[in-house]
C-alpha positions as CSV (number, residue, x, y, z in Angstrom):
1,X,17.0,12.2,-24.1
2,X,16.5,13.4,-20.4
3,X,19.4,13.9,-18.7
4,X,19.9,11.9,-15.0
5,X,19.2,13.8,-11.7
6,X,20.8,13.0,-8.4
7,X,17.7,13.2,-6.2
8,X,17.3,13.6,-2.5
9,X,14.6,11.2,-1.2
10,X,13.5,12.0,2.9
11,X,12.3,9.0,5.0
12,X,9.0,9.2,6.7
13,X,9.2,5.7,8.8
14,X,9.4,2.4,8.8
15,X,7.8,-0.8,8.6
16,X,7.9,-3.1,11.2
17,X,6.1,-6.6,11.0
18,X,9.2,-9.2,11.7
19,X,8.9,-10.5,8.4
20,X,12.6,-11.4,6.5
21,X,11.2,-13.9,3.7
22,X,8.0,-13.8,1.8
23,X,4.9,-15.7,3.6
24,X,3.8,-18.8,2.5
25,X,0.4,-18.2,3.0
26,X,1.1,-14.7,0.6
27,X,1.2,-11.2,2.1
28,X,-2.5,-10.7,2.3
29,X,-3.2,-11.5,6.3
30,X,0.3,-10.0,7.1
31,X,0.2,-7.2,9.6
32,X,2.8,-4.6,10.0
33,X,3.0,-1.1,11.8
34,X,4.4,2.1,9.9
35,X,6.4,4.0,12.5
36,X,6.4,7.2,11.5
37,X,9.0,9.9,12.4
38,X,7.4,11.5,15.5
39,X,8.2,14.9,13.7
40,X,5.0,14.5,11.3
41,X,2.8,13.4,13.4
42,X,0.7,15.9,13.0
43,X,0.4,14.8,9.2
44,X,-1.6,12.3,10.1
45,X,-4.1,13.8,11.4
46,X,-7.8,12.3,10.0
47,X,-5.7,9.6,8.3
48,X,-7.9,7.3,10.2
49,X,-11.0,8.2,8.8
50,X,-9.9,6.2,5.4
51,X,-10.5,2.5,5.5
52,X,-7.0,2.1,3.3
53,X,-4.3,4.0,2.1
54,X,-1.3,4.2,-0.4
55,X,2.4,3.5,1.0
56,X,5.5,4.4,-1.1
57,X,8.7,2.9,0.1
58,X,12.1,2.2,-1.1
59,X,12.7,-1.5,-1.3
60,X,15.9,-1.7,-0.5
61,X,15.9,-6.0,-0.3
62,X,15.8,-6.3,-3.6
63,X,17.8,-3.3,-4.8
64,X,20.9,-4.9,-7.5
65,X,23.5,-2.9,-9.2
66,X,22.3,-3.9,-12.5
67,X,19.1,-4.2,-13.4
68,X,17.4,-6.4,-16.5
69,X,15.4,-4.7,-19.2
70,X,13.2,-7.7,-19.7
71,X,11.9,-10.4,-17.7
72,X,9.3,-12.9,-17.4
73,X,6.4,-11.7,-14.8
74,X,6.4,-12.9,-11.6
75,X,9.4,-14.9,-12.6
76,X,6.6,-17.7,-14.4
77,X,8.3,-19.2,-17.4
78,X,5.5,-19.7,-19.1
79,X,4.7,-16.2,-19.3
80,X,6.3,-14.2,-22.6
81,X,10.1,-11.8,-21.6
82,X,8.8,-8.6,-21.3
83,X,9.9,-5.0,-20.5
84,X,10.8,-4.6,-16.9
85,X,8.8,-1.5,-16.8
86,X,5.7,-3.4,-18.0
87,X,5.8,-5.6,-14.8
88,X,5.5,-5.4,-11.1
89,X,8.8,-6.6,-10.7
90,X,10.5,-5.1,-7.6
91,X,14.2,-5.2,-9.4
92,X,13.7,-2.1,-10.8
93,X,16.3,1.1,-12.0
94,X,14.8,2.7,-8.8
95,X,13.5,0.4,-6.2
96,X,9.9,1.9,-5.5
97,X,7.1,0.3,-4.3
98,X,3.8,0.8,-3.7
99,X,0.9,-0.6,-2.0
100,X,-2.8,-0.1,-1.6
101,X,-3.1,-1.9,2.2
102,X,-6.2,-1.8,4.8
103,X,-5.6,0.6,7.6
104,X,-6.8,-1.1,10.7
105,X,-5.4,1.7,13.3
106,X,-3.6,5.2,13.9
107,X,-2.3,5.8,18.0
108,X,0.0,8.3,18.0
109,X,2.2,7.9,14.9
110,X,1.8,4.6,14.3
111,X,-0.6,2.9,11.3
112,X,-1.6,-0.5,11.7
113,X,-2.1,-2.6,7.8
114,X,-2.9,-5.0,6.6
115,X,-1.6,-6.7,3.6
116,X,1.9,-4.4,3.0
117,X,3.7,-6.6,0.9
118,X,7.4,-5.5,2.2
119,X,10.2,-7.1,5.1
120,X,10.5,-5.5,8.3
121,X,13.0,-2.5,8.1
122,X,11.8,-1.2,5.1
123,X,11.9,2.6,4.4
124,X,8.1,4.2,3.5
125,X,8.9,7.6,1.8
126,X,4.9,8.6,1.5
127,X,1.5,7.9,3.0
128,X,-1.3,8.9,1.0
129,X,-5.0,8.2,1.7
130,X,-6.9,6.1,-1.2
131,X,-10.0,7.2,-2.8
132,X,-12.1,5.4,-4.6
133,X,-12.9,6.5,-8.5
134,X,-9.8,8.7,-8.0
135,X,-6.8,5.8,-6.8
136,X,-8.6,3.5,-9.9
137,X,-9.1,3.6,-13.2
138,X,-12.7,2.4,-14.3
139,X,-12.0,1.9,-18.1
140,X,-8.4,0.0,-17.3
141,X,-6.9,-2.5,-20.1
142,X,-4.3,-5.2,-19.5
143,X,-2.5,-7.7,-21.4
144,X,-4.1,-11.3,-21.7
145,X,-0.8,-12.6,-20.3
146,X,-1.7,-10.5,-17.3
147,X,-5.3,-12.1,-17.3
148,X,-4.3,-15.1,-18.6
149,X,-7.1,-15.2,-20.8
């Protein structure tokens, strides 16, 4: 058994987009800004030169005291109780998230996306630039309820 460690997570920014409920329409058109702390901007330098990258945050919306082991994906009925760990779920034991999202622009140390599928205010821990062959896994294999087939 692996014994717990208190960790010490640092912010990098925040997403603004003035979105407090999920979209009808889905998260896909949405566009949001990543403010980043004007300390690293710097960090971003050539960031632009990728047409998306990866965002870590901390989804602190969601976040419960007590977590379930299983559930049913996407909260469908019809789909079988499973491990919380083998879903997307965002109640999780830590509440991480991550999202592959279209950059559209860097000024400054701002990023303009498209498609981050978070509420305004939430807290991005990492930024990292996605590349293809390395981000994806070619020979990949899912579940048929994931599929549905």
């Amino acid at each position: 058994m692996v014994a717990p460690t208190d960790m010490t997570l640092r912010s990098i920014g925040v997403v603004r987009n003035g979105v407090a409920q999920p979209p009808p329409a889905g998260w896909e058109a949405v566009i949001s800004e990543i403010v980043i702390d004007n300390d690293l901007r710097e960090a971003l330098a050539n960031l632009e030169e990728f047409s998306h990258i990866i965002v870590l945050c901390w989804m602190h919306h969601g976040a419960e005291n007590e977590v379930p082991l299983k559930v049913r994906p996407m909260g469908r009925g019809e789909l079988p109780l499973v491990g919380l760990l083998a879903t997307r779920s965002p109640h999780r034991p830590n509440p991480l998230g991550k999202a592959t999202v279209e950059l559209l622009e860097r000024r400054g140390n701002m990023l303009r996306v498209r498609g981050l599928d978070v509420f305004d205010g939430t807290v991005v821990l990492d930024i990292k630039p996605y590349i293809p062959g390395y981000d994806s896994a070619s020979d990949a294999r899912v579940p048929s309820w994931v599929t549905g087939r």
